[in-house]
N, C-alpha and C positions, 0 to 999 in steps of 0.2 A: 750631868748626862742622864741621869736616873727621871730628874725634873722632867725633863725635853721627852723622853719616853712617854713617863704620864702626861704630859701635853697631846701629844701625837694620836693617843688612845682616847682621851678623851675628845679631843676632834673629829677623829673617827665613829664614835659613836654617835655623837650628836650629826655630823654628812649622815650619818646610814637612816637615824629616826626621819628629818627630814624627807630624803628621797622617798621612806616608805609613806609619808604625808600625802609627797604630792602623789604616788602612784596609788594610793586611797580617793584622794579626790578627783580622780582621772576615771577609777573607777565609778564612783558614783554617780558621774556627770553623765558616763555609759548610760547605767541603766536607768538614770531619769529619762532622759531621751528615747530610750527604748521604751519605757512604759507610756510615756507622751503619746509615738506612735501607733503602741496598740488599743489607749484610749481612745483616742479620734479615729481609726480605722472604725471602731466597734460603732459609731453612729452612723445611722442612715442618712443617704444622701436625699433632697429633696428634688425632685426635677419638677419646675412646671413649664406645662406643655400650655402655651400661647398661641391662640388660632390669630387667624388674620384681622378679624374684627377687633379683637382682643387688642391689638398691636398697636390698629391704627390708634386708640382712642385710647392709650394706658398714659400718653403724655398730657393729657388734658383732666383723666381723673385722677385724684387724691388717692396716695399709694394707699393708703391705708382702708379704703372704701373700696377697691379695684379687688371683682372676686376671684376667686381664683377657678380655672377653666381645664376641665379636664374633657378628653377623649369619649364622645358616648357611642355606644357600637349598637347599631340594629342588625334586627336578626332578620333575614329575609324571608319572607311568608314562604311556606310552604305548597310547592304545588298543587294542584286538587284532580283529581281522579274519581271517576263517576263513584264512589264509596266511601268519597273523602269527607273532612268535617268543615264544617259550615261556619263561618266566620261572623257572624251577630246573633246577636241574643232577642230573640221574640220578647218583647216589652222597652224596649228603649226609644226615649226620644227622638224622632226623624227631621225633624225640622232645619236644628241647626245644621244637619249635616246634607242635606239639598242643597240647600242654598241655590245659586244658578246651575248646578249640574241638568245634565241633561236630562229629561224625561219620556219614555215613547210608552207607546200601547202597543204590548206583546199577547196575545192568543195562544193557552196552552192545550197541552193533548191531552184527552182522559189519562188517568195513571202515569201524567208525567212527576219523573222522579223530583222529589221536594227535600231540601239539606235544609234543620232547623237546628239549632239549639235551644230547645225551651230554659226559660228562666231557672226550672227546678234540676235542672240536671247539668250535666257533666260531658257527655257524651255526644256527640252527634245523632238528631233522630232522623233515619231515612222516613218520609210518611209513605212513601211510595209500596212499602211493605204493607200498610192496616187497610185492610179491606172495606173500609169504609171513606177513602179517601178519593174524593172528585175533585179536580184539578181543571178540569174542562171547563174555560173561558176565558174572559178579560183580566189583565194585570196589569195596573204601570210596574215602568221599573226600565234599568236601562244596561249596560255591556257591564258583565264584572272587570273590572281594572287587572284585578291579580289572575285574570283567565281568558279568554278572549270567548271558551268555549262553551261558560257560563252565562247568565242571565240572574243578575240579581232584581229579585223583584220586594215592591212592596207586601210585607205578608202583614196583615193585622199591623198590631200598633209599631212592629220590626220591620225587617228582612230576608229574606229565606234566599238559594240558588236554586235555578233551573239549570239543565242542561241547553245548551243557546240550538242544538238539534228539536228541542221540543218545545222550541217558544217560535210563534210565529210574528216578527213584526208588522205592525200596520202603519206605514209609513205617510199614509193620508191625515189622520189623526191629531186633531189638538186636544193634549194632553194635560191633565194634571196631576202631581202623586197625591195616591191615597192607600191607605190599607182600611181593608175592609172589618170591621168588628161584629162582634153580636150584639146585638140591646139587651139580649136573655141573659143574665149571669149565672155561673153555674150555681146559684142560689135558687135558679127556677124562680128569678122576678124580674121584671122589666119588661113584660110584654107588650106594655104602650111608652118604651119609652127611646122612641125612634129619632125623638129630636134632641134629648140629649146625647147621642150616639152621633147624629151627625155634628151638633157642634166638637165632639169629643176627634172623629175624625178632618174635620178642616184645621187641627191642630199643625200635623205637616206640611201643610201648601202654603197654611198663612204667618205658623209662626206664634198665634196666637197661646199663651199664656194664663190658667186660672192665680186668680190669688192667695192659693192656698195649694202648696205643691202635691198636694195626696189627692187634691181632684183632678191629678191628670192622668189619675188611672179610674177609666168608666165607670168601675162599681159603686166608686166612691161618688162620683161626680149625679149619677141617678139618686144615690141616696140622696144625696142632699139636695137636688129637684123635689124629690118626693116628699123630705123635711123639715122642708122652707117656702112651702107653700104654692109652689109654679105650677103643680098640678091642675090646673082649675077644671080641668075637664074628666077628670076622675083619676082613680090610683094609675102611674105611675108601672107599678110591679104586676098589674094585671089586663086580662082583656077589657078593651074598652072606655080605659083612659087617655088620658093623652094633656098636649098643650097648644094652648089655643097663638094663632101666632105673635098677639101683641105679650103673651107668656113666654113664650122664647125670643121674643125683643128683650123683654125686661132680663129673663136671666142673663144672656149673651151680655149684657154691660153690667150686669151685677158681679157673676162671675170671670170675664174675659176683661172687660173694660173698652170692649167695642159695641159701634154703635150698627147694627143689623139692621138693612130696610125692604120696605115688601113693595118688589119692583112689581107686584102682576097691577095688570092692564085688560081691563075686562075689555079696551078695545083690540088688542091683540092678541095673538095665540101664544101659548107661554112656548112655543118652544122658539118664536121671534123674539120674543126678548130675552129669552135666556142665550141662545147660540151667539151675540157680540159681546156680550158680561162673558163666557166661557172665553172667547180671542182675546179679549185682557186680562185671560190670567184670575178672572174669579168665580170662585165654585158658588151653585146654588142649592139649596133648600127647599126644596119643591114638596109640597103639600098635597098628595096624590090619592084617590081612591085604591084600596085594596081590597085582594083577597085570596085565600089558598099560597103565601106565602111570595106572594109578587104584586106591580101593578096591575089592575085591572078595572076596564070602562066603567063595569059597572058592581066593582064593589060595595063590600057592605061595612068595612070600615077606613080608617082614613089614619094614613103612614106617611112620616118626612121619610125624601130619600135624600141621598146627595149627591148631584150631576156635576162631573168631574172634568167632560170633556165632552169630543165629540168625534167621528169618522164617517167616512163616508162609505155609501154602500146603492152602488147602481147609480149614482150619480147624484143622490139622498143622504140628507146630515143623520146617522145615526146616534144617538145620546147614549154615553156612556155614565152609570150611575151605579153608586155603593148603595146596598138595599140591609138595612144593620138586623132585620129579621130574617134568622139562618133556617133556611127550613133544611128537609132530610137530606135532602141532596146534595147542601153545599156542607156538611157535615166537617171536616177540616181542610176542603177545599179555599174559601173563602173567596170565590172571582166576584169581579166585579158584571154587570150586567147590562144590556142594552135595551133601546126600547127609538122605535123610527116616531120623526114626528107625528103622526097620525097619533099613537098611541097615548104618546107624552101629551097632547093638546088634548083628549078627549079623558086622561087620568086625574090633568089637574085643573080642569077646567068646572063647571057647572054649581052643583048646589053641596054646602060641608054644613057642618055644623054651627061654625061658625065663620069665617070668610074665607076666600081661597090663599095661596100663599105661593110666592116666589119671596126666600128671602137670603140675602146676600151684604156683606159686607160693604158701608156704605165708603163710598171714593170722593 
């Protein structure tokens, strides 16, 4: 009987170890589980966002090459308000960004207000504030997209706004863009140097490209007329130089890589053979008597201009043309300028130093 006790007891011990076994490993099976789920909660989930283009074409590329495609958000331009800031930078390339857009000839008001951002600054400059500022004339340039009230026109080597109340368009006009430059740099050198000034501005309309990307900014580009020899008709930087036309043939393919030809026609009037080369779209290089800071008959010395276009006036083609000598007037105006055939024919016609010139990119 005694035996059968200790039997009993020790069975009981040994059920009770047991059951505390399993309700040990019941526990621990818990908290694995539990730690499992707060490990993989704590990882970020990845979402990728798949556009439609994305979709179509993810079955035919290699998963591993297929990039991955997120969401880009633009911010929408900000309205503009006669005080507002001005959306391009005075010195950037214009060419590309023509391309076929539209082009017209707009006519602005004296002290019409001018939105620039010059290269050195930060800020919007109104020029409409400096009292030295003429705005009064010719500009290509065409509707601002972001304004309807605006008028983005070509300013020098950029862009600038008008108010679209203070540009007056000339809807008769065959046009080309151009912005107008100095040949003067504010080094106070370049006085004769008008022809590389107008190859510097046929840059925009045609596209055209030096080989060497720091001469597509003018100062540069004179320099190295003046110190490579194109000068033949004296300094370059002062009065009384210049280049002779088969000099600006040769640089135009040395620097550009096109080939420049001299359409004048001593049986024609230059302003007949220039006005059908302006209806296809190309600008000329007209070899002009000057003087007192414009064309004239009978000047006393001799400036490239560059004719850009043309309108009419009375029933008469008037020539629109960038003149790269800024006299006091056009001081940070920079308009472009007109001149009726009578003028243009009797400017660039007669006796030069060395022959006359109409020269234009050859077709």
């Amino acid at each position: 009987m005694k035996n059968n006790k200790l039997t009993m007891t020790v069975l009981g011990i040994f059920i009770g170890c047991i059951a505390a076994l399993v309700i040990m490993l019941a526990i621990y099976g818990v908290l694995t589980v539990v730690k499992k789920n707060k490990t993989t909660s704590a990882v970020p989930q990845t979402k990728t966002t798949v556009t439609e283009t994305t979709a179509s074409t993810a079955s035919t590329a290699p998963t591993e090459t297929a990039p991955d495609v997120q969401e880009t958000v633009t911010e929408e331009p900000s309205e503009l308000s006669g005080d507002s800031s001005m959306v391009f930078k005075v010195g950037g390339s214009a060419q590309t960004e023509q391309g076929s857009e539209y082009t017209g000839l707009y006519q602005l008001d004296q002290k019409s207000p001018l939105y620039i951002v010059p290269d050195d600054e930060e800020e919007t400059v109104d020029l409409s504030s400096s009292p030295d500022l003429y705005t009064r004339g010719y500009y290509t340039g065409r509707p601002y997209k972001e304004d309807s009230t605006y008028i983005e026109i070509d300013y020098r080597d950029g862009k600038a706004l008008v108010p679209a109340e203070n540009a007056k368009a000339d809807s008769s006009a065959v046009i080309m863009p151009v912005g107008m430059v100095c040949q003067v740099t504010e080094g106070y050198v370049g006085y004769s140097g008008s022809a590389p000034a107008c190859l510097h501005m046929m840059q925009r309309q045609t596209g055209i490209t030096p080989f060497m990307p720091e001469l597509s900014d003018y100062s540069q580009l004179l320099s190295y007329a003046q110190d490579h020899g194109y000068s033949d008709q004296g300094s370059l930087y002062l009065y009384g130089g210049g280049m002779t036309a088969d000099a600006v043939v040769n640089f135009a393919q040395d620097i550009y890589s096109v080939k420049l030809e001299n359409v004048y026609d001593e049986k024609k009037k230059p302003s007949e053979t220039v006005k059908p080369l302006l209806e296809k779209g190309i600008q000329v290089m007209a070899l002009t008597r000057f003087e007192n800071g414009d064309i004239a008959e009978k000047g006393s010395t001799e400036h490239y201009i560059l004719l850009t276009g043309y309108t009419e006036k009375n029933g008469y083609p008037e020539f629109i043309y960038a003149n790269a000598y800024r006299d006091s007037n056009v001081e940070l105006g920079y308009p472009l300028k007109a001149a009726d055939a009578d003028t243009l024919d009797a400017c660039a016609t007669g006796t030069f130093r060395d022959k006359p010139a109409l020269l234009c990119i050859a077709k």
